[in-house]
N, C-alpha and C positions, 0 to 999 in steps of 0.2 A: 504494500500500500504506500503511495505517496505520505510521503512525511511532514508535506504541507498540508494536506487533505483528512491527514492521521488527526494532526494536531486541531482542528476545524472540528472534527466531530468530537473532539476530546473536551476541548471547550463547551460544545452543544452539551456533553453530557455533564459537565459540571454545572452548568448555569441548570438545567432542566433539575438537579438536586437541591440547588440553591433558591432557586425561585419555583418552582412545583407549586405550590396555591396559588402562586399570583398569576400563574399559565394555564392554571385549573378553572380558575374565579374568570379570569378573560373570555374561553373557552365557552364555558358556563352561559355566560350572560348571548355568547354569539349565536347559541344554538336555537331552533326554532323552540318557540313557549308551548308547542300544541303536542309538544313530545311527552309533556309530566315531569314530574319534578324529579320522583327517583331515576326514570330511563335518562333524562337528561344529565343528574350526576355520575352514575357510568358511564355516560357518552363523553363526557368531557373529560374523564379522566384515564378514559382509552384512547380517546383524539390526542391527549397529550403525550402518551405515553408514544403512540404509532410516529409522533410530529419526532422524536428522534432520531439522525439517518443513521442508517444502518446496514447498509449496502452504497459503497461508494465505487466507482468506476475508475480504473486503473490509466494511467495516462500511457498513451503509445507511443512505443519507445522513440526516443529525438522530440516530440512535442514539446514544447514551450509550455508553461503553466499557462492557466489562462488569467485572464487580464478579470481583477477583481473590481467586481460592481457594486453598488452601495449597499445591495444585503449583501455583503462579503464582509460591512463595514465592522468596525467596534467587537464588542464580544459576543460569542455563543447565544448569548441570549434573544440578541435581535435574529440570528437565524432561528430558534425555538421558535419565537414571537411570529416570526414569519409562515414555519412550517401550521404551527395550531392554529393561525387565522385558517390559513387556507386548506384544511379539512375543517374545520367549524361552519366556511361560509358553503365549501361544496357540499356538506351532508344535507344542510334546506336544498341546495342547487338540483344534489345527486347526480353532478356531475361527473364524479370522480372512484374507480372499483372500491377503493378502499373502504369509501365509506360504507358498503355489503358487506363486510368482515364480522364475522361473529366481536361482539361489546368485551372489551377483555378492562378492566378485570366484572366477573360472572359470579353475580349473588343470588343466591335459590333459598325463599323459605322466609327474605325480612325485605325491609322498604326502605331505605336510606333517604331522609328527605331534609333540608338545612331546617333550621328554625324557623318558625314563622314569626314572621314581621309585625308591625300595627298597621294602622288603613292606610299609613304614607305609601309603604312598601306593598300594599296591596296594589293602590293604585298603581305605582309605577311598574309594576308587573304588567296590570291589564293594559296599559300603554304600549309597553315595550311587547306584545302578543301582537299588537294594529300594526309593525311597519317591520319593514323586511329585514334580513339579517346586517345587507351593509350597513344600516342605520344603526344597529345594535352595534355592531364592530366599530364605527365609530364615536359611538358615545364612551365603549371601553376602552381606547386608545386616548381619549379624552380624559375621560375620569377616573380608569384605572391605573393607565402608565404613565400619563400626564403630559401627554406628548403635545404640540402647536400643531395650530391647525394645518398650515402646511405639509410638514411630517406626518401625521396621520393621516393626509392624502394621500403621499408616497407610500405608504404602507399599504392602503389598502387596493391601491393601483395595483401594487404588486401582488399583490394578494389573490388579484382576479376579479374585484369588485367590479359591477357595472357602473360607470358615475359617481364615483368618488366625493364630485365635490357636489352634487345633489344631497349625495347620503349626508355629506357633514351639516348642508344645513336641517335638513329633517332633523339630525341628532343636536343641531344647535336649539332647534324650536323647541324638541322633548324635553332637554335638560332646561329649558326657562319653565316650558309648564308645570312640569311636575318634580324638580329641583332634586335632579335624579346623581348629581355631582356628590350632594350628602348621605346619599342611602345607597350608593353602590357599593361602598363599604362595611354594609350592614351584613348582620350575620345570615337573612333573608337571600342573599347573593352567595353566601362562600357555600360552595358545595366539599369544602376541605373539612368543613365543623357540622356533621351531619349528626339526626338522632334514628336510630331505630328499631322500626315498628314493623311488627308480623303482618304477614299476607293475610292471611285467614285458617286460623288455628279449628275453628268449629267444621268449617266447610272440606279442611282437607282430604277425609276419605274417599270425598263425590269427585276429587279432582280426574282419577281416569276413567269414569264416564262423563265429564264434563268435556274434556280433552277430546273422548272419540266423538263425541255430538259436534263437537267444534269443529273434527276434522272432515266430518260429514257436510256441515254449511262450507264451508269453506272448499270443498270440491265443488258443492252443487253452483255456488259463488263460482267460479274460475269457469263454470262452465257455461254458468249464466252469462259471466266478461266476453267468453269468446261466441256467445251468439249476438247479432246485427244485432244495433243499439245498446248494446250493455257498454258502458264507462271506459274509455282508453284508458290503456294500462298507465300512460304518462301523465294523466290528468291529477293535478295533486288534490287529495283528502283537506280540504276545507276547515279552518278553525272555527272555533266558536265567533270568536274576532273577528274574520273575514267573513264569515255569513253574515256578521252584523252589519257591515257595509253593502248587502245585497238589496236593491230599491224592491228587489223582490218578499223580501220577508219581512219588512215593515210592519208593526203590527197595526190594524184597522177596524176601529168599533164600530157595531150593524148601527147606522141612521136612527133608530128609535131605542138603541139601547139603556140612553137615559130615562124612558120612562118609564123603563122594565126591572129599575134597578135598585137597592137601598144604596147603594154609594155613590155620592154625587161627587168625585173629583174629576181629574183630567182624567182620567183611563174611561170616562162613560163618552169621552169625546167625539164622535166621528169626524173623518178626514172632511176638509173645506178648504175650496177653493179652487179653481178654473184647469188649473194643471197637479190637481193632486194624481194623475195619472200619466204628469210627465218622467218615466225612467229614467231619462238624461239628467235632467234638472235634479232630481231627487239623489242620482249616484254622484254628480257632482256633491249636495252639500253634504254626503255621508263621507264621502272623499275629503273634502276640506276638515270636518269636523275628526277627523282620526287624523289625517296629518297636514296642521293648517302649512300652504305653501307661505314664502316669503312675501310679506308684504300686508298678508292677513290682520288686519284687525279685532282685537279678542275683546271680550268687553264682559267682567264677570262680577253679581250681587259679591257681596261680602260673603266671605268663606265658601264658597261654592266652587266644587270642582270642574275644572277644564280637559278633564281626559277622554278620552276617546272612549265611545261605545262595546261595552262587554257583550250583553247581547243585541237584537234588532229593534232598535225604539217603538214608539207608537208614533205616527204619525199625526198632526192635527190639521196641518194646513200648508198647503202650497199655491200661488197664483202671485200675480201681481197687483201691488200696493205703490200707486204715486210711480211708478216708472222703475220702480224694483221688484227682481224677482226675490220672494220670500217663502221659505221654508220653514216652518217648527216643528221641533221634535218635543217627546215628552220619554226620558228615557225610567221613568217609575219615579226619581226622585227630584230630576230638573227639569226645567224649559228650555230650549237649545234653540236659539233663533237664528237660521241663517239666512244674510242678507247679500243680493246679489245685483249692482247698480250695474248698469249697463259702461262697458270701458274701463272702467275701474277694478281694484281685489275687493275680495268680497269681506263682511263682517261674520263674526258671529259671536252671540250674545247670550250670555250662562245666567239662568237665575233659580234660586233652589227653590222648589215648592213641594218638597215631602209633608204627605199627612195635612193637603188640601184638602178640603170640605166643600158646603157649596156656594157660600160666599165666597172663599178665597182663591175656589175654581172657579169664580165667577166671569173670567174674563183675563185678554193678557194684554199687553201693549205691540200691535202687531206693525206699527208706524210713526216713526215719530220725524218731526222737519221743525222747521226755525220758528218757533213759539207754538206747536201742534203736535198731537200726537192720534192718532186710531186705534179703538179697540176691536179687539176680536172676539165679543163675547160666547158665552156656555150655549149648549143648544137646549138648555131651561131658563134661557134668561129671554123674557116676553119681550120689554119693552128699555126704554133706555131711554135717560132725563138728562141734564143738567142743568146745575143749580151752582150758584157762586154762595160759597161758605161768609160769603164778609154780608151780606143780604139775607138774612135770615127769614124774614118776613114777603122775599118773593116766592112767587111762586117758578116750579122748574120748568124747561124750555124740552118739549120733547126734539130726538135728534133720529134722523133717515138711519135706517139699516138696512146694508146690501143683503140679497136674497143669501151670500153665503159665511152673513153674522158681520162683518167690517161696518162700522161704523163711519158717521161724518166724520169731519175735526175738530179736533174739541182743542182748545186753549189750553196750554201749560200754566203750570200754578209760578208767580212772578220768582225770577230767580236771586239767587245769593247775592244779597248787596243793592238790589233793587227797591224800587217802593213796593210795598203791599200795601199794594190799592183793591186787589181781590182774589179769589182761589177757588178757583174751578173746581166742582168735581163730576164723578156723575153717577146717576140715580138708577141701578139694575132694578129691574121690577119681577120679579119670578113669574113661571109660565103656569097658567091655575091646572094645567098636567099634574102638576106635586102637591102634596096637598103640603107642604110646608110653602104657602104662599108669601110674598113677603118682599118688601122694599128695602136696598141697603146701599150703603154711601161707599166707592171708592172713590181714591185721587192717586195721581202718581208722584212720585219720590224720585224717580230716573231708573228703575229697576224694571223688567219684562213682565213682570206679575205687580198689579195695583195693590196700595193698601185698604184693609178695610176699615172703616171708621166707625166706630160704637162708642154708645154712652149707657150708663151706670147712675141713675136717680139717688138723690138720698132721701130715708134712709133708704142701705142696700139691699132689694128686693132679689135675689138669684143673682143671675151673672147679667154682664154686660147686654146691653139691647143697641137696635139700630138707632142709629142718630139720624131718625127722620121727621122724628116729634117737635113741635113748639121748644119746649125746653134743653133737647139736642140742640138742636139748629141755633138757639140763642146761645147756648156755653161753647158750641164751637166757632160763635161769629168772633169770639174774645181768646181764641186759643189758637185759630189756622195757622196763623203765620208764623209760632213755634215751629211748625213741623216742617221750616226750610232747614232747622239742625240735623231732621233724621236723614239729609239725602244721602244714598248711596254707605246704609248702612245694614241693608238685609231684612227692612222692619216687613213684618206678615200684617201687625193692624194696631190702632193707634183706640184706647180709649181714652174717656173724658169719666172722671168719675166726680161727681159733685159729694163729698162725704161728711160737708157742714156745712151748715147757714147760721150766721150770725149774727145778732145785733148789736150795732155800732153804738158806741155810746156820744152823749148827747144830739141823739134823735139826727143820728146820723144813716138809719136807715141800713137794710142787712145787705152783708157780704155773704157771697159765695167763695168757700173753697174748692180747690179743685185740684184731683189729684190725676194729670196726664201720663200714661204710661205707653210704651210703646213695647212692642212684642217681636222678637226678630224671629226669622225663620231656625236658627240653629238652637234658641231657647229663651238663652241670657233677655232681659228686660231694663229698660232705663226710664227711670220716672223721674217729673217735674211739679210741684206744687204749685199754683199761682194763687193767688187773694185778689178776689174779683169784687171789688168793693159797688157803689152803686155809680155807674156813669152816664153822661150826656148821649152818646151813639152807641148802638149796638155792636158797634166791632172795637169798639175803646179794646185795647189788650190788657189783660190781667197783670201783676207783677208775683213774676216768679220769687217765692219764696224756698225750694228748697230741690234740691237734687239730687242725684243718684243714678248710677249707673250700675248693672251687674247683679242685681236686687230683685226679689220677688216682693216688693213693696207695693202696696194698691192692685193686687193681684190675686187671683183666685186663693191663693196659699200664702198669701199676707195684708191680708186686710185690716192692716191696724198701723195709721199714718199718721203724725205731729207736724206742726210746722206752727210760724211765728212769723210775725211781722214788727216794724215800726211803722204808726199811722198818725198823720194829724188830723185834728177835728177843725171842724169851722172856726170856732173861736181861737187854732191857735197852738191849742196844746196836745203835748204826745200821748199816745199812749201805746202800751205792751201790747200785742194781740197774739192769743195764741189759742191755737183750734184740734182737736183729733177726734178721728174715728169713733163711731159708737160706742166700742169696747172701754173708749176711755173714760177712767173715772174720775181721774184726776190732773192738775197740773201742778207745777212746781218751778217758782223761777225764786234763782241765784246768781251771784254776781253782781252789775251796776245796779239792777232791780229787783226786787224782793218779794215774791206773793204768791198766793195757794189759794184753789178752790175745788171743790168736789164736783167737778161739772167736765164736761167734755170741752169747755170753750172761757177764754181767759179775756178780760181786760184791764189791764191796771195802767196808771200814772205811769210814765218812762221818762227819762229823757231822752233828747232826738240820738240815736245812735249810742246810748249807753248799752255796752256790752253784758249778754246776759245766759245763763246756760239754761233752758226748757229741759223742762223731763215730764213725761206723763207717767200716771199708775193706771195699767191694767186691770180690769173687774180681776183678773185671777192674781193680781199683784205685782207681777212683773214690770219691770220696768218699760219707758220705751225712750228712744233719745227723739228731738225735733229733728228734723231735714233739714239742713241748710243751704244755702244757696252756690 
């Protein structure tokens, strides 16, 4: 053997000692996802093992060495690096004998599978399942070996990859979506740190008549392949992932399913709209939505996932809206809007809406343009109003709906920084089909799903009610224009709850409190108190008294709320106010001012701005602190 040639695989086979998990872990990640987790960890730690040469070719006699190319460069390792890409990418290709080689090393009897991850790692799995293996190969070259994007072109050029510098950027988009730089490192990826687990210890005896029944389909199979029409042998077996990109399996609710149904969310939806039978259109946006090309616009609610579809969404609607082609999808737990302007890349737009109901499946934002936006509503929603929240005392403006649910344009509610001078919303009417009949208020936030707006009477009678009443309508003419804080923060529905009225002293006339809560799709709730004293115009705004973020405060599981003000009277002078919940028995102030009453609602002498600490007592004793601002 050449002793230049000697030494080359002497090197290969130390680096293949030295770095073995990290060749393993590479491997691993390149190979197709649709394999399973244990064949995949034999596969890759047979692909590495085969990626050693081990037959090398004898030079003839007088020949020159040959002239060393850039995988000749550096150490053993980069030729390792080079041989395991390229059986890792030819075993999806199956381009290559090798990869038919019985799996060495060969485990009978257990399941070797790495640790399982949390939802990061989940996610990023069902990601890395949507896009082909050079994609893969170069996000490991990226975030496993750490290599520049140039060099990790050269590598996979060499490699055999198609398109190189396509795959890098696919593999640049995955690692923004789903921040797959942090967790390829996880124990979820190392197929070196495995646990395990028995095949099937009860079932074992039945295995050889299991086996001959198996070998029995499995001819009648082969014989069924070789009669006209049965599946070319080259046609590859289809993932769960790639089905889900098929405009074919879409899933599509029967047109009257809502009325046949007790669950009123998006899954009672049927398809709407002019080309919900365009397969072009539809394969494009399942296309874009699994691997957005460059240039894609992504637009996602708060904590809401952007990963590509596990299995085949539900479809709701496709046509066009205002001169764009528009698609939504509803994949069980989000809304997936994709937008497609003519000449331009397309958008698309993620909002979570798990554990809708039928107000909050009442409709989504299917269009929006510079001060407007269209809804697409439910196919239980009759009729459709709007009503400006600062106007409490008008009545609403009914609005056209197109035969396939799209509404007119309705007005955006005034943005950040602007005057509120007024705030749209609009008014679903339920379709008298359900016998839950019933009017309810959305407005939008800048999210694809609207919020809903309820109010809570005091005292509190059940849970929150629709804010369509007289006494809604007037507490939110003095509250609307808070809710330019919630934009673009995941809120599902916003109540008003009034939980004391008070009166003012020296015939000052009663205040309302009011405790605002807002409800996000993930859980978490953030409340506001305002003190709505008595004013000249109906939209006068309340002064916020007290806040909190992160809090089941004024919420079905904390309904026991304080809060305080500084107020002056006519004549001049200050005084202390302070108000809570029914439950409250008592109040207590210390510090600049001093006083106690057995009542749910305080007024004492202050001075303006004299610093003071509120406590209430609880009917059961317990303490409770005021909210502050």
């Amino acid at each position: 053997m050449d002793e230049r040639t000697r030494a080359e695989v002497e090197r290969a086979e130390a680096a293949l000692v030295e770095h073995y998990p990290r060749l393993v872990r590479l491997a691993y990640l390149v190979l197709p996802p649709s394999m399973g987790r244990h064949r995949k960890v034999l596969t890759a730690h047979g692909l590495v093992q085969r990626a050693l040469p081990w037959r090398v070719p004898r030079r003839p006699a007088g020949a020159l060495p040959a002239q060393r190319g850039p995988q000749d460069a550096g150490s053993g390792y980069e030729l390792m690096r080079q041989r395991t890409l390229e059986l890792a990418l030819a075993y999806e290709q199956r381009q290559r004998p090798a990869v038919c080689l019985p799996t060495v090393p060969f485990v009978w009897g257990l399941r070797l599978l790495p640790r399982a991850g949390g939802a990061d790692e989940l996610a990023l799995d069902q990601a890395l399942s949507a896009v082909p293996a050079p994609v893969r190969a170069a996000l490991g070259l990226w975030c496993l070996e750490g290599l520049e994007t140039d060099a990790a072109r050269a590598v996979l050029a060499r490699a055999g990859a198609q398109d190189p510098e396509a795959a890098g950027r696919a593999a640049g988009q995955l690692d923004q979506r789903t921040g797959a730089a942090a967790l390829l490192g996880s124990a979820e990826f190392d197929p070196c740190t495995v646990q395990a687990r028995p095949t099937d210890l009860l079932r074992r005896r039945q295995r050889v008549r299991a086996t001959a029944v198996l070998a029995a389909v499995l001819a009648a199979g082969v014989a069924a392949m070789a009669l006209p029409g049965g599946r070319p042998a080259d046609e590859p077996v289809r993932t769960a992932a790639g089905q889900a990109l098929d405009p074919g399996r879409l899933l599509r609710a029967p047109d009257e399913q809502w009325a046949r149904s007790s669950r009123m969310d998006f899954t009672a939806w049927p398809p709407r709209g002019r080309q919900a039978g365009d397969r072009a259109l539809l394969g494009r946006a399942l296309r874009v939505w699994a691997a957005p090309p460059a240039g894609t616009r992504i637009v996602a609610a708060a904590d809401t996932s952007t990963r590509p579809p596990a299995t085949s969404p539900r479809l709701l609607y496709a046509g066009l809206i205002d001169n764009v082609r528009v698609v939504v999808f509803h994949d069980g737990e989000r809304l997936v809007r994709y937008a497609e302007p003519e000449g331009t890349t397309p958008t698309l737009h993620f909002a979570r809406v798990d554990n809708a109901d039928l107000t909050s499946a009442g409709g989504l934002v299917i269009g929006r343009g510079n001060g407007w936006l269209r809804y697409l509503i439910a196919p239980w929603v009759a009729d459709v109003a709007t009503r400006d929240l600062l106007t409490p005392d008008a009545r609403p403006h009914g609005l056209h709906l197109a035969p396939d649910g799209v509404t007119d344009r309705i007005p955006l509610p005034p943005a950040d920084g602007a005057a509120c001078g007024h705030w749209p919303v609009a008014e679903f009417r339920s379709s008298p089909r359900i016998d839950d009949r019933r009017s309810f208020l959305v407005t939008d936030l800048g999210d694809l799903a609207p919020v809903h707006l309820t109010y809570l009477a005091h005292p509190a009678a059940g849970g929150p009610g629709e804010a369509t009443g007289g006494p809604a309508l007037r507490s939110w003419a003095r509250t609307a224009c808070t809710l330019r804080s919630l934009r673009g923060t995941g809120v599902r529905s916003v109540n008003n709850w009034a939980y004391a009225a008070q009166d003012l002293p020296e015939d000052g006339g009663t205040a309302t409190w009011v405790c605002n809560r807002a409800d996000t799709w993930r859980g978490p709730g953030r409340v506001m108190v305002q003190f709505q004293p008595p004013a000249a115009g109906p939209a006068d705004p309340g002064r916020v008294t007290g806040r909190e973020a992160g809090t089941a405060a004024c919420g079905p599981f904390g309904r026991h709320v304080l809060s305080d003000v500084h107020w002056q009277a006519k004549s001049g002078k200050w005084y202390l106010l302070a108000a809570g919940s029914s439950e409250v028995a008592g109040i207590d102030v210390t510090g600049g001012a001093r006083a106690a009453v057995d009542a749910a609602t305080l007024a004492a002498p202050a001075p303006q701005g004299a610093p003071a600490q509120v406590t209430g007592r609880l009917r059961d004793g317990r303490p409770l602190r005021a909210l502050r601002p």
